[in-house]
C-alpha positions as CSV (number, residue, x, y, z in Angstrom):
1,X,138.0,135.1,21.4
2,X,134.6,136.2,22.5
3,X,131.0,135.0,20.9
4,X,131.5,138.0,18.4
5,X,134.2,136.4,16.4
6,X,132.5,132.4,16.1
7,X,129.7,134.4,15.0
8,X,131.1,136.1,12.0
9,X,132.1,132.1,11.1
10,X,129.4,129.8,12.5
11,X,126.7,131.7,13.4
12,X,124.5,129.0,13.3
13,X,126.7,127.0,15.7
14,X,125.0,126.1,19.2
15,X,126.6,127.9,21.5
16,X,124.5,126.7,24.7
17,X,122.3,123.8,24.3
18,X,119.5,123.4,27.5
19,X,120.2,120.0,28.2
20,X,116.8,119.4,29.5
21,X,114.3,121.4,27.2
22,X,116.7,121.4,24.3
23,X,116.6,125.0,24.1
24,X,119.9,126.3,21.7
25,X,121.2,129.7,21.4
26,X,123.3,130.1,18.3
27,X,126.8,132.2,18.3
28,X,124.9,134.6,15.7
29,X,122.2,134.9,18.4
30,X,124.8,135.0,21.1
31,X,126.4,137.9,19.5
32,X,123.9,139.8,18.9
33,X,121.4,139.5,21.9
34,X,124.8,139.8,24.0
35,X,125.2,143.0,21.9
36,X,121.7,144.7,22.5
37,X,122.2,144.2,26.7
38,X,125.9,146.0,26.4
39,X,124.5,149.1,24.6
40,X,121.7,149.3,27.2
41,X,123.8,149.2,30.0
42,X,126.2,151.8,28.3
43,X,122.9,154.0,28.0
44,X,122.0,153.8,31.5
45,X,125.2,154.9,32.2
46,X,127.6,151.9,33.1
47,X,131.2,152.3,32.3
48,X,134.7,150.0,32.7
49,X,134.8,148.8,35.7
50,X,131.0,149.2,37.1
51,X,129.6,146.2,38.6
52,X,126.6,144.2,37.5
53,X,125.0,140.8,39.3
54,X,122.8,138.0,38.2
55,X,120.1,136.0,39.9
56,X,118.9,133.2,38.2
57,X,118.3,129.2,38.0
58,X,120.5,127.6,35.2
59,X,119.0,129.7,32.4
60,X,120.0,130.1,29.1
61,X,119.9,134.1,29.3
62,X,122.8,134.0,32.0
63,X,125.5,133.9,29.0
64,X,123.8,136.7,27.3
65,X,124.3,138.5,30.6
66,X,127.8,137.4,31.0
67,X,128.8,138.7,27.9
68,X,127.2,142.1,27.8
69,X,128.9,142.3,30.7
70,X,132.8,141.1,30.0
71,X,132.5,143.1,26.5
72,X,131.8,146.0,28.3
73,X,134.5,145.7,30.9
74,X,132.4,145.2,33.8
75,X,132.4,143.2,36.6
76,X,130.2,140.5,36.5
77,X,128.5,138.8,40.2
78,X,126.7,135.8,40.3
79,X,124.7,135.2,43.1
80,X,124.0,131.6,44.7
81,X,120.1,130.7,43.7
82,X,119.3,130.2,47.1
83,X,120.1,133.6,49.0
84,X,117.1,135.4,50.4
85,X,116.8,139.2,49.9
86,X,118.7,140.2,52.9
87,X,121.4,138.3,51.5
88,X,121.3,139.2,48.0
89,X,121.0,142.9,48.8
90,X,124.0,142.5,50.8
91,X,126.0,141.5,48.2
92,X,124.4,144.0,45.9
93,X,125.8,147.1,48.1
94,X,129.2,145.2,48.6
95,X,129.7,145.0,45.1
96,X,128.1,148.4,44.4
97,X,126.3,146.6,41.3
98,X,124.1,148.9,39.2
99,X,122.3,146.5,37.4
100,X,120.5,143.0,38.5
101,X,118.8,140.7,36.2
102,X,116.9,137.9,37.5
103,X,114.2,135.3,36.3
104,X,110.8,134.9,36.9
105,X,112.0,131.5,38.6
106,X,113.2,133.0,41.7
107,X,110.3,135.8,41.2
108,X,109.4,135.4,44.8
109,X,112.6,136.0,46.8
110,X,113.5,138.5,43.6
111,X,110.9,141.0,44.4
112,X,111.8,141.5,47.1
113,X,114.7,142.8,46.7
114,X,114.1,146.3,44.7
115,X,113.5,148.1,48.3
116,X,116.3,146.8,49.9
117,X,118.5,147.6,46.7
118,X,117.6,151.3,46.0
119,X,121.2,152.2,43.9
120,X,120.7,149.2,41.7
121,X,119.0,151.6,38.9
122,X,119.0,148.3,36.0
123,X,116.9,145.9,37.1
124,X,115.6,143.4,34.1
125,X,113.4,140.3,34.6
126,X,113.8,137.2,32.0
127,X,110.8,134.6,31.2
128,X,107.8,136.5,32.8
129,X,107.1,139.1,35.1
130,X,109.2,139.8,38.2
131,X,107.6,142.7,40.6
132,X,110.0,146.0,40.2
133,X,111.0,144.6,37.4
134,X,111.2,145.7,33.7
135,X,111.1,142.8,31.3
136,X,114.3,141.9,29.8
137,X,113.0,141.5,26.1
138,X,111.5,144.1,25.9
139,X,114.3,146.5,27.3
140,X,116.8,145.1,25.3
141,X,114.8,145.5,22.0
142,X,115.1,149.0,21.9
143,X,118.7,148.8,21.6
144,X,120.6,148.1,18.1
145,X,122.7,144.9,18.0
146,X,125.6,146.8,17.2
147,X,128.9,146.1,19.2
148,X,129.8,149.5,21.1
149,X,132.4,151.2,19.8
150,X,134.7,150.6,22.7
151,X,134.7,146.9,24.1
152,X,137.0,146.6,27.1
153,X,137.4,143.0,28.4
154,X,135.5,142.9,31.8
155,X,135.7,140.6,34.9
156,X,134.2,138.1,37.0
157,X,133.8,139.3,40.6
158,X,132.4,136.3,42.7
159,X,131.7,135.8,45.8
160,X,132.9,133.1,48.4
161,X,130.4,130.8,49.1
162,X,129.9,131.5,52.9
163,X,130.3,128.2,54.2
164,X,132.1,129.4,57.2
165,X,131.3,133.0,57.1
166,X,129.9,136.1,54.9
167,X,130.6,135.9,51.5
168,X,133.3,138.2,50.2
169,X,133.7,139.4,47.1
170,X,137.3,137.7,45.1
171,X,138.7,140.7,42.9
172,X,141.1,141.2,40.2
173,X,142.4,144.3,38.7
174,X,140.9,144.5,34.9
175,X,143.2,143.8,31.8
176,X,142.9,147.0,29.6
177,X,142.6,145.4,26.7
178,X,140.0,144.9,24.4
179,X,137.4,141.8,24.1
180,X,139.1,140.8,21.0
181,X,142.3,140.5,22.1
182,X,143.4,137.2,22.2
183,X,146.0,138.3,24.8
184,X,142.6,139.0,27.2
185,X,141.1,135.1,26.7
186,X,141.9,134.2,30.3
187,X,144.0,131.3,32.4
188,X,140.6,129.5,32.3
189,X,140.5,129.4,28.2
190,X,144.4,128.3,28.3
191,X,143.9,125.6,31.0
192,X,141.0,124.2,28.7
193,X,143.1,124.2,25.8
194,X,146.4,123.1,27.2
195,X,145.4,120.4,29.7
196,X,142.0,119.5,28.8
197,X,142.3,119.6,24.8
198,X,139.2,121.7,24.7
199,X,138.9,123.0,20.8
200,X,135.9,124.3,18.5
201,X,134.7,121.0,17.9
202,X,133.9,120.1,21.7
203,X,131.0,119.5,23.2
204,X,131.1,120.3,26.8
205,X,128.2,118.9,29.5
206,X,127.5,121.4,32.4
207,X,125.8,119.3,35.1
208,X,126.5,122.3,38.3
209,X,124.9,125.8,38.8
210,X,126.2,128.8,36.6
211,X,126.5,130.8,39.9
212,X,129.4,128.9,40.9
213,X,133.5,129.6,39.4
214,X,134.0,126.6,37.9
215,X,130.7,125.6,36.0
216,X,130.8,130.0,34.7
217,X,134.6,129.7,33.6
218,X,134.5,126.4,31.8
219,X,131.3,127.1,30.1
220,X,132.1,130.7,28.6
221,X,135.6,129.6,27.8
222,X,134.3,126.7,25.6
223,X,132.5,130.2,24.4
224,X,135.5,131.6,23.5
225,X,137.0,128.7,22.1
226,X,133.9,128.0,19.7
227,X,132.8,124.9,21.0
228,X,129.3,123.8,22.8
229,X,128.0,123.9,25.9
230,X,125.1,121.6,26.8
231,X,123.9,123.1,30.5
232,X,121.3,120.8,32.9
233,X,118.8,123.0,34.2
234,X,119.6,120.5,37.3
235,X,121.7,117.7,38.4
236,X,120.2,114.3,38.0
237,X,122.5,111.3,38.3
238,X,120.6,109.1,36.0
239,X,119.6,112.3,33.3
240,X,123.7,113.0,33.4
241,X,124.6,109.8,32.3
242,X,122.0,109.9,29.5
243,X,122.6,113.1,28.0
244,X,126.8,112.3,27.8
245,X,125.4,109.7,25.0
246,X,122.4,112.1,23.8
247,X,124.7,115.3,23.0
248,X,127.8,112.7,22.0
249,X,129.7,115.1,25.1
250,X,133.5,115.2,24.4
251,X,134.2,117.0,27.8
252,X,132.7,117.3,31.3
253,X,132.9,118.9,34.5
254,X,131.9,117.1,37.9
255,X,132.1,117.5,41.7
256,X,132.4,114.1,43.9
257,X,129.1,114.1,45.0
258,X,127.4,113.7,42.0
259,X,129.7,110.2,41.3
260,X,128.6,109.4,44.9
261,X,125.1,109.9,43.3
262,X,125.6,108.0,40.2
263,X,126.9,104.9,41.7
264,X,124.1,104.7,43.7
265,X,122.2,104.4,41.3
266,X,120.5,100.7,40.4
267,X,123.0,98.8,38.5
268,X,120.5,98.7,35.4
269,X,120.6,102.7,34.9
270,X,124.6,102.0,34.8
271,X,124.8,100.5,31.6
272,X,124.0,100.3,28.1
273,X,124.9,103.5,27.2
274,X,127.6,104.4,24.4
275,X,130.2,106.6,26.3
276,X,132.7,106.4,23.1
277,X,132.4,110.4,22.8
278,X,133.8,111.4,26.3
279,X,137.2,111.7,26.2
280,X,137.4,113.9,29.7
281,X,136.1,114.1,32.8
282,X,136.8,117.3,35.5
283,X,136.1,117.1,38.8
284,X,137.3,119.3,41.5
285,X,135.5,121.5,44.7
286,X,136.0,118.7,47.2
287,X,138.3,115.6,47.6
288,X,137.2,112.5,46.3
289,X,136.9,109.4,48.4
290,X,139.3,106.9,47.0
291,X,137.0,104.2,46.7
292,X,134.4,106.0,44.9
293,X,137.2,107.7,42.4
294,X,137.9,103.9,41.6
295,X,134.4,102.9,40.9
296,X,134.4,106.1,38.7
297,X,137.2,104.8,36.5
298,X,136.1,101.7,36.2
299,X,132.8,103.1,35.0
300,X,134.2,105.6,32.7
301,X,138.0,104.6,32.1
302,X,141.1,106.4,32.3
303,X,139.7,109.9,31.2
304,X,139.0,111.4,34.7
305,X,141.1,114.4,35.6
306,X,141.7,116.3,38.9
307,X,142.4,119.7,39.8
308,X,142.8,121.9,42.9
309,X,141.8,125.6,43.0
310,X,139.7,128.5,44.2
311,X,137.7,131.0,42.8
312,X,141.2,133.0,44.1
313,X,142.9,130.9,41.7
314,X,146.0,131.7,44.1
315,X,147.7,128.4,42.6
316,X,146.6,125.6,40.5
317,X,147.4,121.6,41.6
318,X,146.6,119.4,38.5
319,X,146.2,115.8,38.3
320,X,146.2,113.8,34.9
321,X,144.4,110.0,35.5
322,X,147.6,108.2,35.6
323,X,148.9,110.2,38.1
324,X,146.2,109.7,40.3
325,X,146.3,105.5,39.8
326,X,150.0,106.1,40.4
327,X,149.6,108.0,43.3
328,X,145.8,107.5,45.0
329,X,143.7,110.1,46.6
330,X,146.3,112.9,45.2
331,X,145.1,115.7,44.3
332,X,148.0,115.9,41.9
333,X,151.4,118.6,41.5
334,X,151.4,122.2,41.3
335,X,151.5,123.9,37.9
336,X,151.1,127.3,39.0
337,X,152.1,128.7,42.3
338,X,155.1,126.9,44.4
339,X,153.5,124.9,47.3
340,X,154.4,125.1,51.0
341,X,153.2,123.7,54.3
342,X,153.4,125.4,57.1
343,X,152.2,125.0,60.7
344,X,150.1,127.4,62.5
345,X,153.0,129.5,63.0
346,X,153.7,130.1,59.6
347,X,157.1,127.5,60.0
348,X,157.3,125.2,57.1
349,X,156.6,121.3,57.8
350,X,158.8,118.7,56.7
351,X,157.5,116.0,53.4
352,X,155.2,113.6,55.4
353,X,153.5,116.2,57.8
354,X,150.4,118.2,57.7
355,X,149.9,121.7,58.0
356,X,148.5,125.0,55.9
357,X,148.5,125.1,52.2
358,X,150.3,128.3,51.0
359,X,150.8,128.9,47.0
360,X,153.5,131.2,46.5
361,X,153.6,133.2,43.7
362,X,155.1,137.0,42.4
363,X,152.3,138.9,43.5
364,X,149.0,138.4,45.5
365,X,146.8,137.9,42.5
366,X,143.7,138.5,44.1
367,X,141.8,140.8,47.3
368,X,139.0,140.8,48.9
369,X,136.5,143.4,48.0
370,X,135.9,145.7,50.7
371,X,138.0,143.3,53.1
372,X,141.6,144.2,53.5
373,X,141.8,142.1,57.3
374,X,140.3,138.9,55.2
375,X,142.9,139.8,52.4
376,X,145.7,139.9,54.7
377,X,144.1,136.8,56.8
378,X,144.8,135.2,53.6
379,X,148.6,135.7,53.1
380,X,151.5,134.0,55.0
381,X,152.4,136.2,58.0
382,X,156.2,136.5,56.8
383,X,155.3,136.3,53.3
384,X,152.9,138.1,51.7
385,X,153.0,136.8,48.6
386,X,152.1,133.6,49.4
387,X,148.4,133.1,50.0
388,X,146.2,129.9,51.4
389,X,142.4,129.3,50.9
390,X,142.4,127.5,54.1
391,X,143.3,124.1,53.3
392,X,145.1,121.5,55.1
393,X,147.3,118.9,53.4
394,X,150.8,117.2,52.8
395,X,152.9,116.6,49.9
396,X,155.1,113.4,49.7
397,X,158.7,112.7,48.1
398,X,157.4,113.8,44.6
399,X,155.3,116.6,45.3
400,X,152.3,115.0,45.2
401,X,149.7,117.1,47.5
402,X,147.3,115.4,49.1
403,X,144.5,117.1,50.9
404,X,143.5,116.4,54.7
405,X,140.8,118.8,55.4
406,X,139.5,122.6,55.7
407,X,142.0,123.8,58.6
408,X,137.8,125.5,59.7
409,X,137.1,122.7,60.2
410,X,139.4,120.4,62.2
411,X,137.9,118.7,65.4
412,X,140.5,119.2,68.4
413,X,139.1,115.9,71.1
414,X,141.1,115.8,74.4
415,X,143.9,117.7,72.6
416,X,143.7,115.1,69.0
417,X,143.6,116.8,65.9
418,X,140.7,114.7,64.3
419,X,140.0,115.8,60.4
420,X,136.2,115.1,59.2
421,X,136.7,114.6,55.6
422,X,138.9,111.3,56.6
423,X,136.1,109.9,58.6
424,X,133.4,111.2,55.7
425,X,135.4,109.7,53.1
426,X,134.8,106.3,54.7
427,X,130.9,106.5,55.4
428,X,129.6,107.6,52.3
429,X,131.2,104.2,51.2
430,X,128.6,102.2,52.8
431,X,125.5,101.3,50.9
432,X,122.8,103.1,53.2
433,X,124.6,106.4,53.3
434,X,123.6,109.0,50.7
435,X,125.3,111.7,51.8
436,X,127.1,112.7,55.1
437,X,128.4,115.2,57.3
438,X,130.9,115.4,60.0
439,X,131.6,118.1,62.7
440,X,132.9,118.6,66.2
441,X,130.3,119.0,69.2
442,X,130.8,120.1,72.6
443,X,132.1,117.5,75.1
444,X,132.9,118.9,78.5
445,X,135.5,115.9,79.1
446,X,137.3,116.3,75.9
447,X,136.4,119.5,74.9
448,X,134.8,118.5,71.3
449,X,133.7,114.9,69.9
450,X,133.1,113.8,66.8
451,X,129.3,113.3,65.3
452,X,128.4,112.3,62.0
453,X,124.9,113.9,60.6
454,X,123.9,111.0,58.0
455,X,121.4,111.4,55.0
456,X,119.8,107.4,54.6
457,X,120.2,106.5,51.0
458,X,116.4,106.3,49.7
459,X,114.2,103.1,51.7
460,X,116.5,103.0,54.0
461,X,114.8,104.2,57.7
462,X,116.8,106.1,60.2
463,X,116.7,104.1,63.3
464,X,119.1,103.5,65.9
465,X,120.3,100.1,64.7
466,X,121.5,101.9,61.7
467,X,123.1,104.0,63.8
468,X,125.3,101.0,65.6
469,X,125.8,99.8,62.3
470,X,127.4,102.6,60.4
471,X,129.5,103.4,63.7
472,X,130.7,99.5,63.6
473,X,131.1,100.3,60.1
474,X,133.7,103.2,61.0
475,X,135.3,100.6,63.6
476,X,136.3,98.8,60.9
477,X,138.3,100.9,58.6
478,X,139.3,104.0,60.9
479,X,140.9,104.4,64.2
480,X,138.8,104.0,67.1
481,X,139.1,107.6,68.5
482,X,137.9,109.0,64.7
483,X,134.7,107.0,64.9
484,X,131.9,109.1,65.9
485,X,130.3,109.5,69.1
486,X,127.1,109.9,67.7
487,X,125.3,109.8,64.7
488,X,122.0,112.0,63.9
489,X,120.0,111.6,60.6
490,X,118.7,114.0,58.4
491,X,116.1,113.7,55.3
492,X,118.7,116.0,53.2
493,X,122.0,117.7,54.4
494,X,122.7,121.7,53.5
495,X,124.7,121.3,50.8
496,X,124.8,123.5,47.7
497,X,124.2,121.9,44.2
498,X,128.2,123.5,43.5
499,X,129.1,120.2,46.1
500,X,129.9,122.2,49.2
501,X,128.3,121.5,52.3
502,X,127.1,124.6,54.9
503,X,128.7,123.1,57.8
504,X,128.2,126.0,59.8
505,X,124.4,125.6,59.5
506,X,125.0,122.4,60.9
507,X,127.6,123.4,63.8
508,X,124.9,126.0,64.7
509,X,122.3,123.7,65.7
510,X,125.1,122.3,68.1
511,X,127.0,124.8,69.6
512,X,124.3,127.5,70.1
513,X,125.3,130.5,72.0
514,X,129.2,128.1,72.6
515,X,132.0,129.8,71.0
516,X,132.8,127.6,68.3
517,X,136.5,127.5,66.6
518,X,134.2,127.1,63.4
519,X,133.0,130.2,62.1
């Protein structure tokens, strides 16, 4: 279950198709290109459970990085496209990598990083030069594209995004068995198969960065399966809806704010395409407004799916389309990992009430690397076995969970607990919003109040009429004391292409030197 094995049967299958330039890499090429990296690392001294990283754009060398890597049993770090070199470096000695590879795309901020880097003795530059640099085709020629004669089944080791702190590194122990092994394929590779109907003859549409969990799992587990990945070099709503009809996709993977995106689009770029191919739609990373879910079904049909995870993949909440129009704005039930909700305490909440998500399973199946206070942060006080990623939410008389916000970042108002993603969920509904933010801000009545920092949909000016508008807007579909105070405007909100938002860069600007509960 590893390009090796499609490649002895189709090696003149696609196994990633640039959605954009068309660029195809074959299994046979896959296999063998995949190959020639292993056996350098090998030479240069990497062994079972070394760590390597990757900085790139959405490139079509990342998989042939990935699986030198994974059939080498390394660890493999991806690192977000937009770090700068203090950051990358950082992760680079906290994952003690020993080889990068980057792209003559992010050539500038890559450069930079040799110096601040000096035990990363591998460092290989794809599609031009990169200074401090070797170039990656040439390196790799060298090398015979031979499988080594021992191929243990490496891992992912990614990092959290950062969104409310420094990234840590989400570890698990390596399998021990071979890349082979079918026993080795992964959760990911089952969920695909299981839930998803994923087989050899799908063709799956990446629209998300490779650096993030999701869009790296799904895509080198259609990999394993034998089927196709088509990747977008970058999200554009109108270029996604195109290319499902272009490459006949049977499968895809989305986070909400690209269907915010697409149904924003003019009505005309909506239609007349031929859809008949898709037959399932993933989204996950953030709750989806209600409303724009809806729209989304009635654009596509009943083939959108749900789930809730982490890159911790401490539990697994799945949601199949009729549950959802049975149960709206569920996330779905649990399939792996028992669910409780628990107040700050640690006591568990009655159905109905909000509190902590907790999975509970045998074992912790994951630590952080180098961080045994954020591993432990991460496990109920009583119960160590069952972990939370932060979460706030309920589940109802069926077990339904329903999400309410990150518990990071709750705004407490004159003692209220007020939850953003509520208020959120309600303005990017209006026609002038293209994206939105919400966070607490200092009030020295009430201690925080709520302000929403709003991205204008394209023509539309940010004035303070708009401003009056959007908040008589809120009036009308949330409580008074959850419409915001004030609203700011911004030409484009931090948010990372993977859908998450960088509140804290936000909160920042705000608080200042004010000790914030959002960190």
């Amino acid at each position: 279950m590893y390009p090796g094995t499609h490649a002895a049967s189709t090696p003149d299958k696609p196994a990633v198709i640039m959605a954009e330039s068309g660029q195809t890499l074959t299994y046979a090429e896959l296999d063998a290109r995949s190959a020639r990296l292993a056996q350098l690392l090998h030479a240069a001294g990497l062994r079972a459970g070394d760590h390597v990283s990757i900085f790139m754009e959405n490139n079509i060398r990342y998989f042939e990085c990935y699986w030198a890597a994974v059939r080498s049993g390394l660890y493999f770090t991806t690192i977000n496209r937009y770090l700068q070199p203090e950051e990358i470096a950082y992760v680079l000695a906290d994952s003690g990598s020993k080889a990068l590879f980057a792209s003559a795309g992010v050539a500038d901020i890559a450069a930079a990083v040799p110096p601040l880097a000096p035990h990363c003795g591998v460092l290989l530059a794809v599609d031009g030069p990169v200074d401090g640099f070797e170039p990656f085709e040439e390196a790799v020629a060298a090398y015979p594209a031979e499988p080594l004669a021992d191929q243990p089944r490496g891992e992912t080791m990614l990092y959290s995004s950062g969104t409310t702190g420094r990234p840590k590194g989400i570890k698990r122990p390596l399998s021990g068995l071979q890349i082979d092994d079918p026993a080795g394929a992964g959760g990911v590779v089952a969920l695909l198969t299981g839930l998803f109907g994923v087989t050899a003859d799908s063709v799956y549409l990446s629209p998300a960065p490779l650096y993030h969990s999701a869009p790296l799992g799904f895509t080198t587990s259609v990999h394993a399966l034998g089927g196709t990945t088509v990747v977008m070099e970058r999200f554009d709503p109108a270029n996604a809806l195109r290319f499902i009809e272009q490459y006949q996709i049977s499968h895809s993977q989305w986070v909400p704010t690209m269907f915010s995106r697409m149904l924003k689009l003019p009505p005309e770029q909506l239609t007349g395409y031929d859809w008949s191919s898709h037959q399932v739609a993933v989204h996950a990373a953030a709750p989806c407004p209600v409303e724009v879910k809806r729209q989304m079904f009635d654009l596509w049909g009943p083939i959108i799916y749900e789930y809730y995870a982490g890159t911790e993949v401490n539990g697994f909440v799945f949601c199949p389309p009729q549950d959802w129009l049975a149960h709206p704005g569920t996330v779905g039930r649990s399939i792996l990992g028992t669910i409780h909700i628990c107040d700050d305490e640690g006591t568990e909440q009655p159905t109905g009430d909000a509190g902590t998500i907790y999975f509970e399973r045998e074992a912790m199946p994951f630590e952080y690397h180098n961080d045994a206070e954020k591993t432990k942060g991460a496990q109920h006080p009583e119960h160590p076995n069952w972990s939370t990623l932060g979460d706030v939410g309920y589940l109802d008389d069926e077990g339904f969970l329903y999400l309410t916000d990150r518990k990071a970042f709750m705004i407490i108002s004159g003692g209220v607990n007020i939850y953003p993603q509520e208020i959120e969920d309600c303005l990017i509904m209006h026609p002038k919003v293209a994206d939105v933010a919400v966070i607490g801000v200092p009030n020295e009545d009430m201690g925080e109040e709520v302000k929403a920092v709003v991205q204008p949909a394209e023509g539309i000016e940010p004035t303070d009429e708009l401003a009056r508008e959007l908040a008589a807007y809120a009036g009308e579909h949330i409580a008074h004391y959850k419409v915001p105070r004030t609203i700011d405007f911004r030409p484009e909100l931090p948010r990372l292409p993977t859908g998450k938002l960088y509140k804290r860069l936000l909160r920042d600007e705000y608080w200042g030197n004010k000790t914030s509960r959002i960190v």
